[in-house]
N, C-alpha and C positions, 0 to 999 in steps of 0.2 A: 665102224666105218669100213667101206673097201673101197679104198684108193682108186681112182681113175688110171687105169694104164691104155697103151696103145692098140692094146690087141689082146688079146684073152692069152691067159697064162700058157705056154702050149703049144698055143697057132703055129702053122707053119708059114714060112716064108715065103707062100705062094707069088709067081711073078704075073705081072700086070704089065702088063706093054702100055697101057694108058699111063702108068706117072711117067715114062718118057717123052717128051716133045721130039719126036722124029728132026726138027731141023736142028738140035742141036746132039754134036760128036760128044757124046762121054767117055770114049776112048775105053780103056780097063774097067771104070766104074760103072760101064752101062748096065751089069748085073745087079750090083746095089742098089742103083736107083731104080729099078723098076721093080723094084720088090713094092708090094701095097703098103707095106707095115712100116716103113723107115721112116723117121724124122730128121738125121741130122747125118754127117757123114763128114768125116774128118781124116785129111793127110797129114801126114805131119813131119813131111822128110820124105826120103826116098825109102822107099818096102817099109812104109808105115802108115798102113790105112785102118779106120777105126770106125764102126758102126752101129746107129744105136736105132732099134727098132721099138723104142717105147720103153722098153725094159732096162736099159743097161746099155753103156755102151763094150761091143764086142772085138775084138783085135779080126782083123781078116787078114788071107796071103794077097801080097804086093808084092810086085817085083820091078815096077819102074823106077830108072834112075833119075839122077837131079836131069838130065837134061830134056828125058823125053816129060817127067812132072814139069818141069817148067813149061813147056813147050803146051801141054793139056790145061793148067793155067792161064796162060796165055790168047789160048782161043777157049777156052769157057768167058773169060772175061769179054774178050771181042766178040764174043756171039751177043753178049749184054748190051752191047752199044760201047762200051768203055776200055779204057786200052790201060796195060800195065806193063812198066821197065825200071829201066836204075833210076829215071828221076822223080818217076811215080809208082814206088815200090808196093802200095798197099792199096787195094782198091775194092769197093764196095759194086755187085752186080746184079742185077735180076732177068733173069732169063725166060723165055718163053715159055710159059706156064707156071711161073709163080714165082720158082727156084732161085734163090738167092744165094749169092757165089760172096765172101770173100776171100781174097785171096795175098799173098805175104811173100815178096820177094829175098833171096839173099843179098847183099849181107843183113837186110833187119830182123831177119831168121838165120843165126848162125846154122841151124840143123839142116835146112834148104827149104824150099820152095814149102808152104803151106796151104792147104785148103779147106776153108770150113764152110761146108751147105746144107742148108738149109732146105727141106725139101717140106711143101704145104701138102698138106692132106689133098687125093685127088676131090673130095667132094667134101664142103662148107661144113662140119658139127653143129646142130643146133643146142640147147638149151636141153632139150630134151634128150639127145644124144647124150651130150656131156652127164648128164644124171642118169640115164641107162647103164655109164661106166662108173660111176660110183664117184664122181668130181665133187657130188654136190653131200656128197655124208656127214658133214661137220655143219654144213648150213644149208636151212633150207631153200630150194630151189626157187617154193615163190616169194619169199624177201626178196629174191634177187630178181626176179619179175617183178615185183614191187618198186623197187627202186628203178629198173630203165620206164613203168608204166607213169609212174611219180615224176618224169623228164629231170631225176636228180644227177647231177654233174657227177661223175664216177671216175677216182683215181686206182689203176689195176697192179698191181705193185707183184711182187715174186723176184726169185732168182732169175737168171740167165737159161731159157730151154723148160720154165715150168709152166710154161704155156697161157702165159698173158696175152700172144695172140689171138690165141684160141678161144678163150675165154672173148674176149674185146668183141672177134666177128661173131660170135656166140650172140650176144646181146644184143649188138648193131642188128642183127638178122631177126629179132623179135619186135624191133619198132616198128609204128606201124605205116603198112606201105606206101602212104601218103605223106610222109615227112623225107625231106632234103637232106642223106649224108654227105658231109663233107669231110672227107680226112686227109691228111698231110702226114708224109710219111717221109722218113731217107733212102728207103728203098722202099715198094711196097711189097705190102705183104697180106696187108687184110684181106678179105675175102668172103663177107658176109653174104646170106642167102639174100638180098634186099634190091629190089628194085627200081631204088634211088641212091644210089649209091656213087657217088664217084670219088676219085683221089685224085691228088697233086703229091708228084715225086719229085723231092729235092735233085739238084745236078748239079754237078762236079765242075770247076772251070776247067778249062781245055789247059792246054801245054804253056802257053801265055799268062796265064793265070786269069783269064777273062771269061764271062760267058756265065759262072755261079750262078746257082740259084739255092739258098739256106733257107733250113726251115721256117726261121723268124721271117722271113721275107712272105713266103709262101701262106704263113697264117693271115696276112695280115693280107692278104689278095684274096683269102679264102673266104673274108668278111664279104667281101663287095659279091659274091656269090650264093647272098640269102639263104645261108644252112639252118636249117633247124634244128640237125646236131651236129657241133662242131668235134672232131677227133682229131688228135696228135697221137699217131700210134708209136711213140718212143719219146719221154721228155730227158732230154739230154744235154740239155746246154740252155744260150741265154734264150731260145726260145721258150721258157716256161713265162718269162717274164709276159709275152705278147697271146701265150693261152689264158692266165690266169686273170690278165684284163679284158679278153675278150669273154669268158665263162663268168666276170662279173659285169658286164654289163649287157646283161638279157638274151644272152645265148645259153640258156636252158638246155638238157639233156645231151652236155657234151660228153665226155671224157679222152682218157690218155693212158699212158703203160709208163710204169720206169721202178728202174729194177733195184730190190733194194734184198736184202737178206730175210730179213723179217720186220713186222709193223715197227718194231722199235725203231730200227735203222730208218725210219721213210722222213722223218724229220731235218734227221742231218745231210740224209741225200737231197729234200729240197731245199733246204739250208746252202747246201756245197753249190747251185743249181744258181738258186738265187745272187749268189755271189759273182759269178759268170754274167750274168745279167746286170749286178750294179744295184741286186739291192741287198741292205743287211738283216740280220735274222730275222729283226721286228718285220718289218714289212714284209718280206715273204710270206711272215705266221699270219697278219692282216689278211693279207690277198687269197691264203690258202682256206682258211676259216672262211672267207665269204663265198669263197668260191668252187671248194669239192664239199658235195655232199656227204659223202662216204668213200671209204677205202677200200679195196676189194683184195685180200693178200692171199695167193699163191704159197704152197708149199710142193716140193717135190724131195723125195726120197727112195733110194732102191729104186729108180726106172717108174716111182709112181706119180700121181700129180692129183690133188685135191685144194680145192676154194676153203683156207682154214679158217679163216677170220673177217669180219665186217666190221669194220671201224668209223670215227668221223674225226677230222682237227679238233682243236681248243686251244686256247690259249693257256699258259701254264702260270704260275704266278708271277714272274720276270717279264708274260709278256712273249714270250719264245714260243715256239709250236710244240706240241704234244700230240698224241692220240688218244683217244677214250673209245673203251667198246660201244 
């Protein structure tokens, strides 16, 4: 197997003016980000910035204090649409060209002001790609054609950062051009090659507490919008309960991402999920068996990232959810 990584062993950090969106200030970080090769980019306090280009994450020199990082915080978030202070200390953002900002006020960060971004590839990976870097060495790439060709409902499972995105608009970008995506996101992020493609991003209530609009909500709008494939590019709460009814009742070739450690762990996470939602283990295991075809799990280690495993539910003998290869 050779492991998928970001960028060949080696590469240099050549810069790209293209991953910056010109109308927004990156302040100190506008070098990092314009590097081609970066995925993720982390403050974590004051003179403590960390950056991971595929490989690793690397320590960089920082020298901003808590109040000019607060202050960079602050309008990365307001360039998003979205405003953060003392009585809305943590806020989720997406910025002009893909870039997703959250960001973490004191006191809920005793170390000070934090910021984790996310930055998308400037241009979509195919299927193809992703197996040119070695993602697909453990399985092969056309089973996995096979199943979005088969409109099987696909659950995309991994850690946190091992590229279930990626993966997701991977596939999304191999349907064929004449079917409807629909996907529902808390911030988006997808970004498939596909020329039907559209999203719905959840939103945050204003200062009143009014205005929200949650995933669960948004699914179930997403219906009266005739997709062909429906997506939830993050299952995270009680909206699993309003995908897994709409993925059993004849919304074929959906799927979803949610993050779990390894196949074993994907049971109790939809378990924990399901509970949020009001239902208990049995029915969850019901709704999941009828409704994912296969499990799609992620591994990443050393800065790497490979598709390790293809699984489906079952019922186990109590009746609980299981996985079988």
């Amino acid at each position: 197997m050779v492991p998928f990584v970001a960028r060949p062993p080696g590469a240099p950090p050549a810069i790209s003016a293209q991953r910056v969106d010109r109308g927004v200030d990156y302040g100190p970080l506008e070098g990092v980000m314009s590097e081609p090769h970066v995925t993720d980019v982390f403050v974590n306090g004051p003179r403590q910035l960390w950056v991971d280009r595929g490989d690793g994450l690397v320590r960089h020199p920082f020298t901003l204090d808590e109040p000019e990082l607060r202050e960079l915080a602050t309008r990365l978030v307001w360039a998003g649409g979205r405003h953060i202070d003392e009585a809305s200390p943590t806020v989720d953002a997406r910025l002009p060209g893909g870039v997703r900002v959250h960001a973490v006020l004191p006191p809920i960060s005793p170390a000070g002001t934090l910021l984790s971004i996310r930055v998308p590839s400037p241009h979509p990976l195919t299927l193809a790609d992703l197996e040119a870097r070695g993602f697909f060495g453990e399985v092969a790439l056309e089973r996995v054609r096979a199943l979005v060709a088969a409109r099987t409902n696909l659950l995309i499972t991994g850690a946190s950062g091992s590229g279930k995105t990626t993966l997701l608009s991977a596939l999304l970008g191999s349907a064929p051009d004449g079917e409807r995506i629909v996907a529902i996101e808390d911030v988006a992020e997808l970004r498939p090659g596909h020329p039907h493609f559209v999203c719905l991003e959840a939103r945050q209530a204003n200062l009143e507490g009014a205005g929200g609009l949650g995933l669960a909500r948004l699914l179930r709008e997403s219906l009266r919008m005739r997709p062909d494939r429906l997506v939830l590019g993050e299952c995270r709460g009680e909206e699993i309960r309003e995908l897994l009814s709409a993925l059993n009742t004849g919304h074929d070739g959906g799927a979803g991402t949610l993050h779990a450690n390894s196949l074993a762990d994907v049971p109790a996470r939809l378990e924990a999920l399901g509970a949020l939602a009001g239902l208990d283990p049995w029915a969850i295991a019901r709704q999941a068996v009828s409704a994912i075809g296969a499990v799609l799990h992620i591994e990443r280690a050393g800065g790497m990232r490979w598709l390790a495993g293809i699984a489906r539910f079952a019922l186990d003998g109590a009746g609980r959810l299981t996985v079988v290869p």
